[in-house]
N, C-alpha and C positions, 0 to 999 in steps of 0.2 A: 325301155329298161324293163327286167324283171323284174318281176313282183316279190313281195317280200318272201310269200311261200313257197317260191320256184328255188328264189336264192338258200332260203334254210334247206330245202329237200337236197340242193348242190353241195353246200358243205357237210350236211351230217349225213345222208344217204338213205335217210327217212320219207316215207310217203305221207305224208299230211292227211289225217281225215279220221283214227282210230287212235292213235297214242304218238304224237297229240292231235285232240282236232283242228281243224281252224279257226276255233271261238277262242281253242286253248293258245294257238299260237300267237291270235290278236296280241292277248293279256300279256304273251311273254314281252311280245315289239312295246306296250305300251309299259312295261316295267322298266325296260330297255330304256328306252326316252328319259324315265324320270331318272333313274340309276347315274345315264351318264352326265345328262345334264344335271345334278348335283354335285357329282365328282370332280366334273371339268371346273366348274365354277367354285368349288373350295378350293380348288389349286389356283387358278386365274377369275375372280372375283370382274374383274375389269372387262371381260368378256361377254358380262350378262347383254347386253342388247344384241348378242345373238342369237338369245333364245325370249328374245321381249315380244312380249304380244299387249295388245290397246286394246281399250273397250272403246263401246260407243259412247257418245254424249249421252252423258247422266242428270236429269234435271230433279234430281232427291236423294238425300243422305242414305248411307248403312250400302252402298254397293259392294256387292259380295266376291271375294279376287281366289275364293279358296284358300286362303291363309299364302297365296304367291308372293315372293318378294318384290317387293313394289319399287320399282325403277324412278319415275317420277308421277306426277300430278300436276296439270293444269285445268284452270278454268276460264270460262270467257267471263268478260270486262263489259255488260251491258252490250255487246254485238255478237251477233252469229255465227261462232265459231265454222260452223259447217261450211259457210259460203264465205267467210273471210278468214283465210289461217293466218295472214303476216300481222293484224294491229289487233281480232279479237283476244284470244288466249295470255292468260300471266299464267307465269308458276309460282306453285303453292309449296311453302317451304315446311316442313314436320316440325310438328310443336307435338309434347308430353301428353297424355289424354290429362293430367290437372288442370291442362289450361284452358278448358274448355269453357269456363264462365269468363274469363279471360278476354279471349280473344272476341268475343261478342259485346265485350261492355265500352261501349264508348269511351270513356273516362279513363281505359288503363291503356298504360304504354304498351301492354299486347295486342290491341285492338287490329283485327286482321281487315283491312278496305278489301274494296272491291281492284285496287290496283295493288296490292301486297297480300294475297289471299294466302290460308294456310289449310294444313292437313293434317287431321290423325288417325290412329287405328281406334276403333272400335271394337265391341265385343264379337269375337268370332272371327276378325279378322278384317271387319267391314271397314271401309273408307267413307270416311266423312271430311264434310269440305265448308270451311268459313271465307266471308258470309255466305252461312244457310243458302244454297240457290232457292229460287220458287219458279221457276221453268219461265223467268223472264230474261232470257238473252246472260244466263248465269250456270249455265248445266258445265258438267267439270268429265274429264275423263282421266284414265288412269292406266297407266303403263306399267306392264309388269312381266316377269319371268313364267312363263306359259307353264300350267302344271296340269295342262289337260290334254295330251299329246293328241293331235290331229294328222289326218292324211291327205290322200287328193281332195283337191278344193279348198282347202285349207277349214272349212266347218266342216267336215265329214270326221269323225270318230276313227281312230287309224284300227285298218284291221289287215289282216294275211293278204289281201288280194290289192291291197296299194302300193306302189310305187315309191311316192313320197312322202315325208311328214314336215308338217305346218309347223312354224315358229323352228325351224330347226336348223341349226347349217350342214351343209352337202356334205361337208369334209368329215364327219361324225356317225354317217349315218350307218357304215357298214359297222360301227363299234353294235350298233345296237343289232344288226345283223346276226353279229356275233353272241352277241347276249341270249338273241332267242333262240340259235344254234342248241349253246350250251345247255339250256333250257329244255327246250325238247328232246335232248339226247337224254337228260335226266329226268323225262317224264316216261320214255319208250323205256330206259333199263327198269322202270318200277313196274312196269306192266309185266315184265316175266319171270314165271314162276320160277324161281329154284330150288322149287321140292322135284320137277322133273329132271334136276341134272342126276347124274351118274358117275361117278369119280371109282376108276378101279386101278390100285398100287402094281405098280411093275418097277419089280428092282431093275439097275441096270444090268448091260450085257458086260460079261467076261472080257476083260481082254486077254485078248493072243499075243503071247511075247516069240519072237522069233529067235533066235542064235544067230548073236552076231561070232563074228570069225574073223580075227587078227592076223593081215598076212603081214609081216617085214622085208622092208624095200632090200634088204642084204640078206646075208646067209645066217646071222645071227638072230635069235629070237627075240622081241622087243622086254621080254620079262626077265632076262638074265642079265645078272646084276656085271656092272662094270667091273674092271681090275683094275687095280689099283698098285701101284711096284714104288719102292722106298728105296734110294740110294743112298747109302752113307758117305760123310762127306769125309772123304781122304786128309791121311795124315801131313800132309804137304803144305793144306788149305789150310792149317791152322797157327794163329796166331802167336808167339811164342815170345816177343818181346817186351820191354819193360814199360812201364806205363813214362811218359812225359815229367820233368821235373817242372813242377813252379817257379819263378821271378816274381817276387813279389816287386811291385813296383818302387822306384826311389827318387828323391826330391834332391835335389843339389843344394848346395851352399854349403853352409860351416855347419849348423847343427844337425845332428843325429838324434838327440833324447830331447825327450820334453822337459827336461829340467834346465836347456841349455840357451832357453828363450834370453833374449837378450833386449835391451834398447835397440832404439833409431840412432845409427852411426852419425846423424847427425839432427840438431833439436830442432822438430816441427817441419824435418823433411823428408817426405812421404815419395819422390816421385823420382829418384837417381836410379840409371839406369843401371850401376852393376848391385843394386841392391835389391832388385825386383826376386829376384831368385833365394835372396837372404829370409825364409819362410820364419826364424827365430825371432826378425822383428816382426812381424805380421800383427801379436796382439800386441805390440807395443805402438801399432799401425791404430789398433780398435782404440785403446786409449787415447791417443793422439786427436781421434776424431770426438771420443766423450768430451777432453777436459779441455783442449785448444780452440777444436773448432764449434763444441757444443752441439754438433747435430746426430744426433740418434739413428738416423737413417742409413746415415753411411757407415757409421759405427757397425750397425748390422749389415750390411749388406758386405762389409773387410771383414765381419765374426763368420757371416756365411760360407764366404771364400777359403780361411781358415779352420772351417770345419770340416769343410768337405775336401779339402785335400787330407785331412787327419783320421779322417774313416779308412779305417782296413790296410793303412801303412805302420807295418811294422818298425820300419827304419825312421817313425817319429813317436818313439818311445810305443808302441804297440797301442796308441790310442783306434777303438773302437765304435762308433756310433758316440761321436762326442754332442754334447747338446747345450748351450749354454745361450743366458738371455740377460744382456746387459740394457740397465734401466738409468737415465740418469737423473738423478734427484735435484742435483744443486749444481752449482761451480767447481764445487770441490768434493764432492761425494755420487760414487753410482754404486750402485746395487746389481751385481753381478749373480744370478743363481742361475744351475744347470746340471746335470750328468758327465761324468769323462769316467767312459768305458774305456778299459783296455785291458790285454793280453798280460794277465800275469805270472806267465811263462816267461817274458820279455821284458817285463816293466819293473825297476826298482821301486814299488811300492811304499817305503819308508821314503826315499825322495822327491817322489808324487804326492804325498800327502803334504812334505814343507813349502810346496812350490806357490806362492801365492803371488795375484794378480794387483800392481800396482799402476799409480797416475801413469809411469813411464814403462811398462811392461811386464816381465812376468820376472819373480827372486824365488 
């Protein structure tokens, strides 16, 4: 594989050695390292043990991790962690730095054993580990997020001429590639001077316009305006006769006026077939329904029938947009209010206004 300085000279086009050097381009790869692995792991947290690195067995308080985030801590149980890994080691679980007099005192339900060991931070960052080891078969180590980027060999300091970096995963590694790219391209642009540029203004060039030239596919020019010719329309064509007379429509039976309303030809019968045509019983039809049968519904719905044949027929006394709303109060009383429009060109006026609406129809 190439090294890291072959790779940055491949993407930025840069020769390594003056702007930047190779001490410079180390520091970018090792910014690279902490840059991403911070980033990666504010987004995916759960991911730290792939940039976890261990110490060695620690047989004294205050080990110093760099202020790294510390993944776990274990220590041995009175055996030799080195040469036994499956029964020496317990893990040490984080307790508060208050509890530090705590977990030391016999007596309190803190008390960390040699089989329930604990841990906390210290000033600076340092790891401390209860009970106190004293380098008998009790040294502790500590697992943490590597914040000192490493190259080949995994202890070697990462610099321009390595290949790999320690505590890192593979899949990652060109981000950081990429990082000291950027980097170095913005250390070469500070390196030159630009008091030596030279900027001098040229307006642009003229343009040439040609003559264009319109030929027409006919004999005619495309810019002469059409003609246009108006025929008048002959004395022959026109219309000369009289306009259609109107029939107003007409309703059969015996009356003609609305003053001519009449009873039911016979009492509380509603449904004889040469009387259907008889429109002068009709509201004596609506009453029938108020006071005999007492239902309002159909009372309305024979006013409806009655009204709407009485719209816009002249030959029933000239009634108009008649409108009228029978209400029934009791057995023997309804309450009748509404409108009766009509044509009084047509309508005897003084005998419309005596016409009134009774139990049995209309007087």
């Amino acid at each position: 594989m190439a090294t890291f300085q072959v790779q940055v000279e491949g993407l930025t086009g840069l020769s390594i050695g003056t702007s930047p050097t190779a001490a410079e381009l180390a520091e970018y790869l090792k910014d690279g390292v902490i840059d991403v692995t911070s980033k990666v792991l504010l987004l995916r947290p759960q991911d730290s043990e792939q940039y976890m690195r261990g110490s060695s067995t620690t047989a004294t308080n205050s080990l110093d991790v760099g202020g790294a985030k510390i993944i776990s801590v274990i220590r041995e149980a009175e055996a030799d962690g080195d040469t036994d890994g499956s029964t020496a080691w317990r893990e040490c679980r984080k307790v508060p730095t208050y509890m530090r007099s705590r977990v030391v005192d016999v007596d309190s339900l803190y008390f960390a054993s040699k089989y329930n060991p604990v841990y906390l931070i210290n000033n600076n960052g340092a790891v401390n580990v209860y009970p106190i080891p004293d380098g008998t078969n009790d040294g502790f180590r500590v697992y943490y997020v590597n914040n000192e980027p490493k190259g080949d060999g995994v202890s070697d300091t990462l610099a321009a001429g390595h290949t790999t970096i320690g505590f890192f995963p593979k899949d990652k590694v060109y981000l950081v590639v990429i990082y000291a790219s950027i980097r170095s391209l913005l250390n070469s642009m500070s390196a030159v001077d630009i008091s030596t540029f030279a900027m001098t203004t040229v307006p642009p060039d003229v343009p040439t316009l040609s003559i264009v030239v319109l030929e027409s596919l006919d004999t005619d020019h495309d810019a002469t305006a059409p003609i246009t010719t108006v025929t008048p329309v002959a004395g022959s064509s026109t219309y000369t006769g009289s306009a259609p007379t109107y029939t107003a429509p007409a309703v059969g039976g015996d009356a003609t006026e609305l003053s001519e309303l009449s009873i039911l030809d016979t009492d509380n019968v509603i449904d004889e077939h040469a009387d259907q045509l008889e429109f002068d019983q009709w509201f004596a039809t609506v009453g029938h329904f108020l006071e005999d049968e007492e239902d309002n519904e159909l009372a309305a719905a024979q006013a409806e029938k009655s009204i709407e044949l009485d719209e816009n027929d002249v030959t029933f006394g000239g009634a108009i947009g008649t409108s009228l709303e029978f209400l029934y109060c009791s057995s023997d009383v309804v309450f009748v209010t509404g409108n009766v429009h009509v044509n009084a060109a047509t309508t005897a006026l003084d005998g419309l206004q005596a016409t009134m609406f009774t139990g049995t129809g209309w007087s």
